[in-house]
C-alpha positions as CSV (number, residue, x, y, z in Angstrom):
1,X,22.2,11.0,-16.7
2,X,21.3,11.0,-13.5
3,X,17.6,11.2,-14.1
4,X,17.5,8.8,-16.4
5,X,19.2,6.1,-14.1
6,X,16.4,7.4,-11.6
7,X,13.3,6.5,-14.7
8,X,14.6,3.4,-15.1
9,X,13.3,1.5,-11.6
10,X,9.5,2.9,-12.6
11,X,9.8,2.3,-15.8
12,X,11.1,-1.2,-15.7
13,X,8.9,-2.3,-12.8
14,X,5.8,-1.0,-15.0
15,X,6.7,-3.4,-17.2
16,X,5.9,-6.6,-14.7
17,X,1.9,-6.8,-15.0
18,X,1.6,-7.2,-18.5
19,X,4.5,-9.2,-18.5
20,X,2.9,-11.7,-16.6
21,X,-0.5,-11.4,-18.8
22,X,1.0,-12.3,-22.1
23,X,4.1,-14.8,-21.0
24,X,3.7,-15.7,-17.5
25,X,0.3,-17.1,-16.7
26,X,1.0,-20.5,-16.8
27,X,3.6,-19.9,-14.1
28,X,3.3,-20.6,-10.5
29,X,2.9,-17.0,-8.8
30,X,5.4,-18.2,-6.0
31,X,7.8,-20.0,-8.3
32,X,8.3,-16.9,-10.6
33,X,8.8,-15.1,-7.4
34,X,12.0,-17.2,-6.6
35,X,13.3,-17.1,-10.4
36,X,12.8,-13.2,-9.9
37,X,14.9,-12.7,-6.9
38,X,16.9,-15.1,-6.4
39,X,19.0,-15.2,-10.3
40,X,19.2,-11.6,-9.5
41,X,21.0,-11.5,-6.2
42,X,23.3,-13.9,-7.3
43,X,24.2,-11.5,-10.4
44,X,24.6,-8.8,-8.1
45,X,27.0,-10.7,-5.8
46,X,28.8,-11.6,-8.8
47,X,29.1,-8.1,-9.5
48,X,30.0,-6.6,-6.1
49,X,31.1,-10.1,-4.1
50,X,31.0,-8.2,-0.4
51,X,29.4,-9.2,3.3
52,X,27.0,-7.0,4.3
53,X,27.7,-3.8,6.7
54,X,23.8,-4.3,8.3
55,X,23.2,-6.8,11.1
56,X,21.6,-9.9,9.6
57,X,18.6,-9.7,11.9
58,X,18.1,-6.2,10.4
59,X,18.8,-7.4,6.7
60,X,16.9,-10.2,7.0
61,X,13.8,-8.5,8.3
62,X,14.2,-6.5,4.9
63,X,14.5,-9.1,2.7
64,X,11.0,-10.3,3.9
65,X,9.7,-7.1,3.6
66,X,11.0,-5.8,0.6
67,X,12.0,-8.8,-1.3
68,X,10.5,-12.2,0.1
69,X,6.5,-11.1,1.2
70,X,6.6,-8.8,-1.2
71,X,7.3,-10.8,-4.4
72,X,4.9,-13.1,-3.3
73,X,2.0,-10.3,-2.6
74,X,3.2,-8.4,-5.6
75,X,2.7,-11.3,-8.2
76,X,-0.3,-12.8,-6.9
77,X,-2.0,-9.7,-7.1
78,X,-0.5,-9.4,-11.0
79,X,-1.8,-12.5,-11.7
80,X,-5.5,-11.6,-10.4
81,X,-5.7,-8.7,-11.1
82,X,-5.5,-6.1,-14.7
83,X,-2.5,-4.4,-15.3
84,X,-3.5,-0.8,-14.6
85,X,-5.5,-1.4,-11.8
86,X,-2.1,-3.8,-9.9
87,X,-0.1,-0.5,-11.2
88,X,-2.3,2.1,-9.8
89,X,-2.8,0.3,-6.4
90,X,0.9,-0.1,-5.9
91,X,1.7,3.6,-6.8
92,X,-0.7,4.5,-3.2
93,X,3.0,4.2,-1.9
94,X,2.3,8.1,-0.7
95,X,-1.2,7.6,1.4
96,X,0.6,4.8,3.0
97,X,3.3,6.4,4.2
98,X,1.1,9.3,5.2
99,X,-1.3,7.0,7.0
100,X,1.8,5.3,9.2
101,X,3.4,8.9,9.7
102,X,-0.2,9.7,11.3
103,X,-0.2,6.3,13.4
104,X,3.6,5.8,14.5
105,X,4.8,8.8,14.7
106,X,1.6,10.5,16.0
107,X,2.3,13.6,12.7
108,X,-0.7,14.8,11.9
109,X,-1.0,16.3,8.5
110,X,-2.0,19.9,8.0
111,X,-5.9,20.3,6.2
112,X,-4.9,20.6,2.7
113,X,-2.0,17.3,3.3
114,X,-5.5,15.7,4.6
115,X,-7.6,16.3,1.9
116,X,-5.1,15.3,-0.9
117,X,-4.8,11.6,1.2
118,X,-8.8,11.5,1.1
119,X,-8.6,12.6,-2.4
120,X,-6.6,9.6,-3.5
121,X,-8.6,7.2,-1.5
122,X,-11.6,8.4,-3.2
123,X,-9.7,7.7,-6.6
124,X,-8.9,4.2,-5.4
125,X,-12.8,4.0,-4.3
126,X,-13.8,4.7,-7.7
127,X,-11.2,2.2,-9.3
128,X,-12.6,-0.6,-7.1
129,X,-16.0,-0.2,-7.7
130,X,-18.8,-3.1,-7.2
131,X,-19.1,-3.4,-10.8
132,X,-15.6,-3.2,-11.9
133,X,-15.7,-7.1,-10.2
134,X,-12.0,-6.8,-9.4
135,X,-10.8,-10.2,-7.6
136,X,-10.7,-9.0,-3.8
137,X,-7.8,-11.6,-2.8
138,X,-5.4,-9.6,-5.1
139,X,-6.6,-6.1,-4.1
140,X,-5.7,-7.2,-0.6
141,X,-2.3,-8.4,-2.1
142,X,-1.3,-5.3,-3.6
143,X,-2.3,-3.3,-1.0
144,X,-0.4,-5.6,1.5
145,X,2.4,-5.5,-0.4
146,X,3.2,-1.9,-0.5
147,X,2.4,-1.8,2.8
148,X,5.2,-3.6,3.0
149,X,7.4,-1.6,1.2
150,X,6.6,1.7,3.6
151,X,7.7,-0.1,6.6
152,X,10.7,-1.4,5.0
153,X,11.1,2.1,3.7
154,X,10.9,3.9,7.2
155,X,13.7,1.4,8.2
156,X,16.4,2.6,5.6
157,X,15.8,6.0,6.4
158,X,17.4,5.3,10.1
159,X,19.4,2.5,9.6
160,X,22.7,2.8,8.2
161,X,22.5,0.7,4.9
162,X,25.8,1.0,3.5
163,X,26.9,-0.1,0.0
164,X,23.3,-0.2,-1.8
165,X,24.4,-2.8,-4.3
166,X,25.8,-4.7,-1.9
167,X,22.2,-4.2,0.1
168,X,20.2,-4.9,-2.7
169,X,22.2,-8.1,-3.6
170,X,21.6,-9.7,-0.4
171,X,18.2,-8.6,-0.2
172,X,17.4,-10.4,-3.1
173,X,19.5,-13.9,-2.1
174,X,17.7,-13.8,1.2
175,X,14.5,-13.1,0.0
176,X,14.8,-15.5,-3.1
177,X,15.8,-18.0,-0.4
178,X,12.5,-17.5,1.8
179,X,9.9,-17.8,-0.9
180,X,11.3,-21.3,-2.1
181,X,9.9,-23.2,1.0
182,X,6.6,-20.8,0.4
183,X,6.6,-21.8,-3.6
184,X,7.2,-25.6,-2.7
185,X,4.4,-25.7,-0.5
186,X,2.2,-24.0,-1.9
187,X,2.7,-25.2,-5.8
188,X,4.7,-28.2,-5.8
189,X,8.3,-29.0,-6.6
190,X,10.3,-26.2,-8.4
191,X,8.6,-25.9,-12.2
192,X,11.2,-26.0,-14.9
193,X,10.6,-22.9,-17.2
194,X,9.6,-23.8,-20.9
195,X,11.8,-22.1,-23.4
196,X,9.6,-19.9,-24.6
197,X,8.9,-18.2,-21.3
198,X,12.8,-17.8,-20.7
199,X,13.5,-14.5,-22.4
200,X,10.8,-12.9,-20.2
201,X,12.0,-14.6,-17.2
202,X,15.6,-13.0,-18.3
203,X,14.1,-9.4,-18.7
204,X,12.5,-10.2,-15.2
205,X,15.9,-11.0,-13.6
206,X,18.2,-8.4,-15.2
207,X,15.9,-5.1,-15.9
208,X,13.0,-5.6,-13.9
209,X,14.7,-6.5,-10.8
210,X,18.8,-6.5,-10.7
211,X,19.0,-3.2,-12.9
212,X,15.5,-1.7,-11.4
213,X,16.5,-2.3,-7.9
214,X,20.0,-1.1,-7.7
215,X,18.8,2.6,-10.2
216,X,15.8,3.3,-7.2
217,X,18.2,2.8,-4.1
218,X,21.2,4.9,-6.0
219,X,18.4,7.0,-7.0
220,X,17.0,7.6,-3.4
221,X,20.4,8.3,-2.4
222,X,21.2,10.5,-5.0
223,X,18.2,12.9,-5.9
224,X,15.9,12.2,-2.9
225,X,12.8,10.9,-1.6
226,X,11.1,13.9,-2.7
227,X,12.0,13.8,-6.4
228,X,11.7,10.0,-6.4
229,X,8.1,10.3,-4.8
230,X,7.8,12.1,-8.1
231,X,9.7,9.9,-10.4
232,X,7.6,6.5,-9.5
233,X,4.5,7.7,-10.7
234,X,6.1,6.8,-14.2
235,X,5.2,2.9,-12.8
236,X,1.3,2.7,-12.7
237,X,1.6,5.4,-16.0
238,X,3.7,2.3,-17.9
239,X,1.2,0.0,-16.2
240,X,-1.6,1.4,-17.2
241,X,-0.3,2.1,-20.8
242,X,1.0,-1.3,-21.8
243,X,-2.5,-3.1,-20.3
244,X,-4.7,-1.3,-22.9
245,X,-2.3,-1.2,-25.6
246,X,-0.3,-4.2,-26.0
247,X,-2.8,-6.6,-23.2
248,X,-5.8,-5.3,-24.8
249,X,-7.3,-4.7,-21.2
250,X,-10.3,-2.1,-21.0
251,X,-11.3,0.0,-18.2
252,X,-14.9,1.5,-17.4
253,X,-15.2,5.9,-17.0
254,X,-15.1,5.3,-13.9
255,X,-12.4,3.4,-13.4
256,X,-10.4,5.7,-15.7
257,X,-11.6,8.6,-13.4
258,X,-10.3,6.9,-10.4
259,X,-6.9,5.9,-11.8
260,X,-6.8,9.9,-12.8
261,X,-7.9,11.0,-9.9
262,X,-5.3,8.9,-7.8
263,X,-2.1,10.1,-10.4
264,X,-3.4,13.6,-10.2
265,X,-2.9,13.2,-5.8
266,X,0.2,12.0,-6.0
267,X,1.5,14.1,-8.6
268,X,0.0,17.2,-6.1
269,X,1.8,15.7,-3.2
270,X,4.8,15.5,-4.6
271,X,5.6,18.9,-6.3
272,X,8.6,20.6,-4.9
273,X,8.8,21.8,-1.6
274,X,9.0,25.6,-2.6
275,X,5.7,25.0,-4.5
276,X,3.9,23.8,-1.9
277,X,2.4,23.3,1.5
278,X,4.3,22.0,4.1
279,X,3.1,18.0,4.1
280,X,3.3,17.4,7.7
281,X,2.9,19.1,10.7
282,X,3.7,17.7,13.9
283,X,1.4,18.4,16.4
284,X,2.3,17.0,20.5
């Protein structure tokens, strides 16, 4: 049971790009940001009605990160950008985290740890190629926005969180809160949802974000970073999937060759720690 709670955030969150391809493009980007987060925190409250443990300045810097920059980021770049190739750029979660490991903590990684990272970087070289004419503003806003997510990241590990329903609750409130000035000025008064867009929108809220939220931060706390590392590559696989089979998107060999060679990385970099290298080595 417990591994199938942990599927369900990767799963879910697959789910978003082609979502927004076949009932969501008429939407603001920013407005279906707010009607994301914020319906969700406030059914999470409902659910566990506590303050937080975390200092606000803290909490609030994570709802930016992880909720309020993010969504915005997130659904720009799914609204630019194909399915697979959003889903595959967000899964470069690992590089990232090796990259800022490298800068801030000044942990170099060991040869082979070195050549996996260039390995994947080559894979997302090949799925951005010139003639693949991917719209650059929402390459730069997936990247950006898991960025985002392994800074945020880095701070749960040495903060102490406490209750993560409670956590992911306010997250959401706070960050729902911050993109409404963001969605007003930058698309116009709040856009009342037509009725056929609404059972979507209630997948968004419920699965995709309330459910999908609270399974990844029980999940992290519960299995690990290590197996989870593992687990979210289900997310650009259910990306990629539901683009060319219910979207109808196609991809070039190369492309396909990139987004391969960028699962395959990842997948290497996450086997089990008795299978493998040691990923870092710090070095004074």
């Amino acid at each position: 049971m417990t591994f199938v709670i942990a599927l369900l955030a990767p799963v879910f969150w697959g789910t978003t790009y082609a979502l927004v391809s076949l009932y969501l493009q008429d939407m603001s980007p920013y407005w279906v940001a707010v009607w994301r987060a914020l319906p969700a925190g406030i059914l999470l409250l409902m659910l566990r009605p506590r303050l937080p443990t975390l200092a606000w300045s803290k909490l609030s810097l994570l709802a930016f990160c992880n909720i309020g920059a993010f969504f915005a980021l997130l659904f720009i770049g799914a609204y630019r950008l194909p399915g697979a190739v959003a889903g595959t750029l967000g899964a470069t979660l690992p590089l990232i985290f090796l990259i800022l490991a490298w800068l801030i903590d000044k942990k170099r990684p060991g040869m082979k740890w070195l050549l996996l990272g260039l390995m994947g970087l080559g894979g997302v070289i090949l799925l951005l190629n010139p003639s693949a004419d991917l719209d650059p503003i929402g390459v730069l806003c997936m990247l950006s926005a898991t960025t985002l997510i392994a800074f945020s990241s880095r701070w749960m590990q040495r903060w102490d969180v406490g209750d993560f329903l409670v956590l992911t609750a306010w997250q959401l409130l706070l960050g729902g809160l911050m993109l409404i000035p963001l969605a007003w000025f930058m698309a116009g008064p709040p856009q009342i949802p037509s009725m056929d867009v609404v059972p979507s929108l209630i997948w968004l809220v419920t699965a995709n974000t309330a459910v999908a939220y609270w399974a990844w931060l029980w999940s992290m706390r519960n299995l690990g970073p290590e197996i989870m590392g593992m687990v979210a590559l289900v997310n650009p696989v259910v990306a990629v999937s539901l683009g060319v089979l219910i979207v109808g998107e196609t991809l070039d060999m190369r492309q396909w060759a990139g987004i391969l060679v960028i699962l395959l990385s990842l997948l290497l970099m996450k086997l089990p720690q008795n299978l493998r290298w040691n990923p870092l080595k710090a070095r004074g």
